[in-house]
Chimera marker file (.cmm) of the C-alpha trace (Angstrom):
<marker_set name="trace">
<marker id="1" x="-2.876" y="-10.789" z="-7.508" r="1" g="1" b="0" radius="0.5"/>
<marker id="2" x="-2.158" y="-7.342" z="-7.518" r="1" g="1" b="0" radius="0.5"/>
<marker id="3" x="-3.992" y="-4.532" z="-8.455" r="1" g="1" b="0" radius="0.5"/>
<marker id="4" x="-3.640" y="-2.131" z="-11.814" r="1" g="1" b="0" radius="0.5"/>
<marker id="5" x="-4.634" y="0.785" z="-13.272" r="1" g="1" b="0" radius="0.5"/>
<marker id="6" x="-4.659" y="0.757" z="-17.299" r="1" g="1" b="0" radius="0.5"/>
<marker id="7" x="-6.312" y="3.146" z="-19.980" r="1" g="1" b="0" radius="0.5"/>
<marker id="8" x="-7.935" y="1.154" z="-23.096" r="1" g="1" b="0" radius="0.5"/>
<marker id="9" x="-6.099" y="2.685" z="-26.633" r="1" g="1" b="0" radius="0.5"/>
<marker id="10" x="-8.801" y="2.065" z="-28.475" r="1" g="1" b="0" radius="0.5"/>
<marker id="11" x="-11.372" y="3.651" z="-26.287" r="1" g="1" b="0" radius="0.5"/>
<marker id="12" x="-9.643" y="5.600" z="-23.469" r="1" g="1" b="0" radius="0.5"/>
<marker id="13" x="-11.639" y="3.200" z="-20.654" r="1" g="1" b="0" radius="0.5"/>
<marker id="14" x="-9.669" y="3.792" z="-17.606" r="1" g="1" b="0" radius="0.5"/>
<marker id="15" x="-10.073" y="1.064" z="-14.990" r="1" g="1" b="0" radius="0.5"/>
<marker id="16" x="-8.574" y="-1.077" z="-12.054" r="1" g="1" b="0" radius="0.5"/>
<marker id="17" x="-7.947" y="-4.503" z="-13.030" r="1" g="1" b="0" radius="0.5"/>
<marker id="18" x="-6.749" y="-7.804" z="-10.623" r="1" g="1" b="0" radius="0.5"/>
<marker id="19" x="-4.438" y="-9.435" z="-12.731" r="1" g="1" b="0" radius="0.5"/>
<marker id="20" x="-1.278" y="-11.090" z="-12.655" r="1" g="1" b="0" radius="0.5"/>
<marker id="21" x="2.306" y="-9.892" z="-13.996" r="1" g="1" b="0" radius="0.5"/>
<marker id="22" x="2.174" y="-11.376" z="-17.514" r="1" g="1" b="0" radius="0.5"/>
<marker id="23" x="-1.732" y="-11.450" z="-17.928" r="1" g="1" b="0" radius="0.5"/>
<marker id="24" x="-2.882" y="-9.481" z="-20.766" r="1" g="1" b="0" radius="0.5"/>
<marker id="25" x="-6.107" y="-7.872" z="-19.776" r="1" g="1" b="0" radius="0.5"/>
<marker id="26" x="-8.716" y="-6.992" z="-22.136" r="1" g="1" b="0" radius="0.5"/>
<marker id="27" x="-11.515" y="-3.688" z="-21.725" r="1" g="1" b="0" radius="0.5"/>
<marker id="28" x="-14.384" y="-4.227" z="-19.545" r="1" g="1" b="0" radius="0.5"/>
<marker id="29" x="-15.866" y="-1.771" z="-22.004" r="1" g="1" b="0" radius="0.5"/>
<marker id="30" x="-14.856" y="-2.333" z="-25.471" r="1" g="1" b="0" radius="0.5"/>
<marker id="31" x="-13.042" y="-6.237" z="-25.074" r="1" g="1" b="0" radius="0.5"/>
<marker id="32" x="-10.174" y="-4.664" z="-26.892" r="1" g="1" b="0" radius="0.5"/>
<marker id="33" x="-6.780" y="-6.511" z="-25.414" r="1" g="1" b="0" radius="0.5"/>
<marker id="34" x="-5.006" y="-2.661" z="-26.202" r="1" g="1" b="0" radius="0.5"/>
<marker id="35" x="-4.487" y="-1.747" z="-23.010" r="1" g="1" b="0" radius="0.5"/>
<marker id="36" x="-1.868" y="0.295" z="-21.121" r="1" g="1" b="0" radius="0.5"/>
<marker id="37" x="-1.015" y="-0.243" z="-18.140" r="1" g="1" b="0" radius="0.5"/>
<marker id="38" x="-0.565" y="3.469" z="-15.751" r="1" g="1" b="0" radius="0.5"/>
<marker id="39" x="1.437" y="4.418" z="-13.165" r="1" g="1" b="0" radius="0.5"/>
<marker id="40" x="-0.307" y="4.608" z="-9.741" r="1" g="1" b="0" radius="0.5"/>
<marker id="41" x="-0.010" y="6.011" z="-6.655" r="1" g="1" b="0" radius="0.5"/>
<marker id="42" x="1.944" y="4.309" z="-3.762" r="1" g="1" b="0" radius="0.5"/>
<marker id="43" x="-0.133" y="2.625" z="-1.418" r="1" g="1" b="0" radius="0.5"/>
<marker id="44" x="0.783" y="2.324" z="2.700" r="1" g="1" b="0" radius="0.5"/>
<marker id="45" x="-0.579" y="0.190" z="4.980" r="1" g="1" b="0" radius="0.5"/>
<marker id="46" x="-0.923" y="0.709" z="9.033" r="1" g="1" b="0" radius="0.5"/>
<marker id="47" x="-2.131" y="-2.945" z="11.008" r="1" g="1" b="0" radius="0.5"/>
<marker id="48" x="-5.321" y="-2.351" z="12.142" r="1" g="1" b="0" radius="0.5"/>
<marker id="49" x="-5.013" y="-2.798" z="15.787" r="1" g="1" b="0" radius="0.5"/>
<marker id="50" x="-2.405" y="-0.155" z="16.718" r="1" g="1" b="0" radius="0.5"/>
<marker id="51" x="-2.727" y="3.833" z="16.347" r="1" g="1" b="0" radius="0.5"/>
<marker id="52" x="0.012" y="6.421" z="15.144" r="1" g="1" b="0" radius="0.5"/>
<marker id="53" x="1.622" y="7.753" z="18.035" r="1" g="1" b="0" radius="0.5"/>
<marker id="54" x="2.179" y="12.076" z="17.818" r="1" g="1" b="0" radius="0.5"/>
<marker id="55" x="5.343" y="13.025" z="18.046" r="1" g="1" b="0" radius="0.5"/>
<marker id="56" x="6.951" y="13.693" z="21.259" r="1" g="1" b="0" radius="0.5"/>
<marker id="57" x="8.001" y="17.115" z="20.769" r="1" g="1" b="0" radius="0.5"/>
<marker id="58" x="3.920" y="18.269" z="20.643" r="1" g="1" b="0" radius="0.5"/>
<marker id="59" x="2.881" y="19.762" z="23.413" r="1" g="1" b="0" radius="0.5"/>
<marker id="60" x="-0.274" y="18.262" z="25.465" r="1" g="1" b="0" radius="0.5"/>
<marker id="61" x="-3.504" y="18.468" z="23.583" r="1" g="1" b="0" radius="0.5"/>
<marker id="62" x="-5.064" y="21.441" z="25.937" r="1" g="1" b="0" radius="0.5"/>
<marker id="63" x="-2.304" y="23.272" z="24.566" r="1" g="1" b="0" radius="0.5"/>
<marker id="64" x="-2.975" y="23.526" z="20.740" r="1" g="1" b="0" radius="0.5"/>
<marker id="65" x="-1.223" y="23.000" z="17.842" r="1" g="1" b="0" radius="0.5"/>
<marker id="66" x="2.293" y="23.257" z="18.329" r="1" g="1" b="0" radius="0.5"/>
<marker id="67" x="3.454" y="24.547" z="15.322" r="1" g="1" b="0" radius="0.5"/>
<marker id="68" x="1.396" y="25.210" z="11.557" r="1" g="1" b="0" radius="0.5"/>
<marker id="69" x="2.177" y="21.664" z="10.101" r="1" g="1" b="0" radius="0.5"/>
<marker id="70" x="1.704" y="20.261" z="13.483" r="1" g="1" b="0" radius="0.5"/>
<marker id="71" x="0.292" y="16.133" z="13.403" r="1" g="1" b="0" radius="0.5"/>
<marker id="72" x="-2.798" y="17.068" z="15.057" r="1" g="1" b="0" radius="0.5"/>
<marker id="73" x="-3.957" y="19.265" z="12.363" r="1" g="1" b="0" radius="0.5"/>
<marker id="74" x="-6.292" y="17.803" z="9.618" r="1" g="1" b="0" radius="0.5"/>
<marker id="75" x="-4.816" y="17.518" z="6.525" r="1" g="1" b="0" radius="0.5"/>
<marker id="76" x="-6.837" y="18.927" z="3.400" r="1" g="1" b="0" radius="0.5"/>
<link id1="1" id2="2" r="1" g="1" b="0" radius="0.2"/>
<link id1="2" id2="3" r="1" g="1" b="0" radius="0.2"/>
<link id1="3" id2="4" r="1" g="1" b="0" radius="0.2"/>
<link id1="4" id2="5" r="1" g="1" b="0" radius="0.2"/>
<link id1="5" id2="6" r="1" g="1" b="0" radius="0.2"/>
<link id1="6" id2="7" r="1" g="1" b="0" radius="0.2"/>
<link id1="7" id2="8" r="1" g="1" b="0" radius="0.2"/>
<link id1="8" id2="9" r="1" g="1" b="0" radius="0.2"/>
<link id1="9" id2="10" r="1" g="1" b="0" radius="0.2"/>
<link id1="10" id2="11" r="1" g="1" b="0" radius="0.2"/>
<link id1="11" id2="12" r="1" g="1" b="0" radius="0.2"/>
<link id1="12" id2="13" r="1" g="1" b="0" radius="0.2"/>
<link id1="13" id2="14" r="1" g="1" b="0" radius="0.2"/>
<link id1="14" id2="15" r="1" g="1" b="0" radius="0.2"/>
<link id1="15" id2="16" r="1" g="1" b="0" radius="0.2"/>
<link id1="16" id2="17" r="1" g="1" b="0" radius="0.2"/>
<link id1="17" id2="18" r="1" g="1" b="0" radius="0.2"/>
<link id1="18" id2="19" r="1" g="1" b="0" radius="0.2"/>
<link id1="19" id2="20" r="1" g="1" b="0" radius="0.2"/>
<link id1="20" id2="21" r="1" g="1" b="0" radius="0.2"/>
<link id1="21" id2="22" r="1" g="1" b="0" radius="0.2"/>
<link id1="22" id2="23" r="1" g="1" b="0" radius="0.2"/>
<link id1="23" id2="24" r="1" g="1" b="0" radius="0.2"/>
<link id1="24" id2="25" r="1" g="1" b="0" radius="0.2"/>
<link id1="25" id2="26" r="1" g="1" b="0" radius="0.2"/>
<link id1="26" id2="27" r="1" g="1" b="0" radius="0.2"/>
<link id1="27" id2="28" r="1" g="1" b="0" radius="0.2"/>
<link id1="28" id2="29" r="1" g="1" b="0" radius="0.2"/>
<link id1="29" id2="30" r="1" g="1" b="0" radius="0.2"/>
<link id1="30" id2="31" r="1" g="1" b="0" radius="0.2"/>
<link id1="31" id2="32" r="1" g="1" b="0" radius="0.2"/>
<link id1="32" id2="33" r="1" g="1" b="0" radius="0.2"/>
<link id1="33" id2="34" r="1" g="1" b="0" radius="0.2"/>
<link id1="34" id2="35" r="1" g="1" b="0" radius="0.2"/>
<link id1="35" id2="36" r="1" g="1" b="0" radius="0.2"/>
<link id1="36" id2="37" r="1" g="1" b="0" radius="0.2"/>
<link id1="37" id2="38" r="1" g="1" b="0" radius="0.2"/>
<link id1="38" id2="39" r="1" g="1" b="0" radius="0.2"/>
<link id1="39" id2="40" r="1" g="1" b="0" radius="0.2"/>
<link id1="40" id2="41" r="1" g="1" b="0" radius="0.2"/>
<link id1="41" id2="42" r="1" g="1" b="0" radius="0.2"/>
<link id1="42" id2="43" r="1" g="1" b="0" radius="0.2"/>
<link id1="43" id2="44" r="1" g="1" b="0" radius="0.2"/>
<link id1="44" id2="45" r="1" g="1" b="0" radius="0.2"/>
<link id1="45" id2="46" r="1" g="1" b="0" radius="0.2"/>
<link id1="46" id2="47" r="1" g="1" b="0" radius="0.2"/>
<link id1="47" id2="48" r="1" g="1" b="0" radius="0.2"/>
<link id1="48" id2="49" r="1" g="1" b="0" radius="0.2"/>
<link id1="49" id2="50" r="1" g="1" b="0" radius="0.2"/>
<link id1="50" id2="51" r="1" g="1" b="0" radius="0.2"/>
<link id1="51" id2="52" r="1" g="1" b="0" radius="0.2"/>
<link id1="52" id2="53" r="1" g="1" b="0" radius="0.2"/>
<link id1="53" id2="54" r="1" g="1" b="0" radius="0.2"/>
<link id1="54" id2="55" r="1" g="1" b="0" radius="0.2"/>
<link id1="55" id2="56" r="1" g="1" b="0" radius="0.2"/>
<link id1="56" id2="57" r="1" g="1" b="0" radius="0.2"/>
<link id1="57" id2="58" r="1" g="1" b="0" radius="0.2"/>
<link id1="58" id2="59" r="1" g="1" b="0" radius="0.2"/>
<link id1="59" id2="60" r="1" g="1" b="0" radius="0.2"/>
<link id1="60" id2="61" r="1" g="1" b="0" radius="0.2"/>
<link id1="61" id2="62" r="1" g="1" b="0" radius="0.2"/>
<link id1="62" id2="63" r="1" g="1" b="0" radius="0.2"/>
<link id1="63" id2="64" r="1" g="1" b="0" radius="0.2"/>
<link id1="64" id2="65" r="1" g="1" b="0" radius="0.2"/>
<link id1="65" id2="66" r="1" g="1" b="0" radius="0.2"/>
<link id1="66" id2="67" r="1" g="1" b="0" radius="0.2"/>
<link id1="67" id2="68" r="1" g="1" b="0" radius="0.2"/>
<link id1="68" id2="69" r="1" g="1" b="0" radius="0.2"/>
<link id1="69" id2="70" r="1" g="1" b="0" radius="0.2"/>
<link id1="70" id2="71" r="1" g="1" b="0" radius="0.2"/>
<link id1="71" id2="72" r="1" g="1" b="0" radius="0.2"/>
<link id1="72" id2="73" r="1" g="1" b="0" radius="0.2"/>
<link id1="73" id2="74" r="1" g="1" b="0" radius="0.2"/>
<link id1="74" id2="75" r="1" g="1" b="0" radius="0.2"/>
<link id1="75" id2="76" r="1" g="1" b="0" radius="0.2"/>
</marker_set>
């Protein structure tokens, strides 16, 4: 089942909810079945055993950054 994000309209609960595509979900606060469901954020997904490669164009790790939105820097 996938997972939702809906806002209560009768008591502005926000909350993530497992449910399927034509389940109508009710308000883990306030029971009310008024419920809206939001848009969320895409989510991505990298398999667990492998590691994101740099690009090849960096230079060698000794070397710094190569440029100011280089790979290696942290994002924040």
């Amino acid at each position: 089942m996938p997972l939702f994000e809906f806002q209560c309209e009768a008591c502005s609960c926000n909350t993530e909810l497992l449910v399927g595509r034509a389940e109508k979900p009710a308000c883990p606060k306030c029971g009310s079945k008024k419920m809206e469901k939001l848009m969320s954020a895409a989510a991505g997904r990298v398999s667990s055993g492998s590691a994101l490669s740099m690009a090849s164009s960096c230079p060698p790790p000794e070397a710094g950054p190569c440029s100011p939105h280089c790979c290696r820097l942290p994002m924040g």
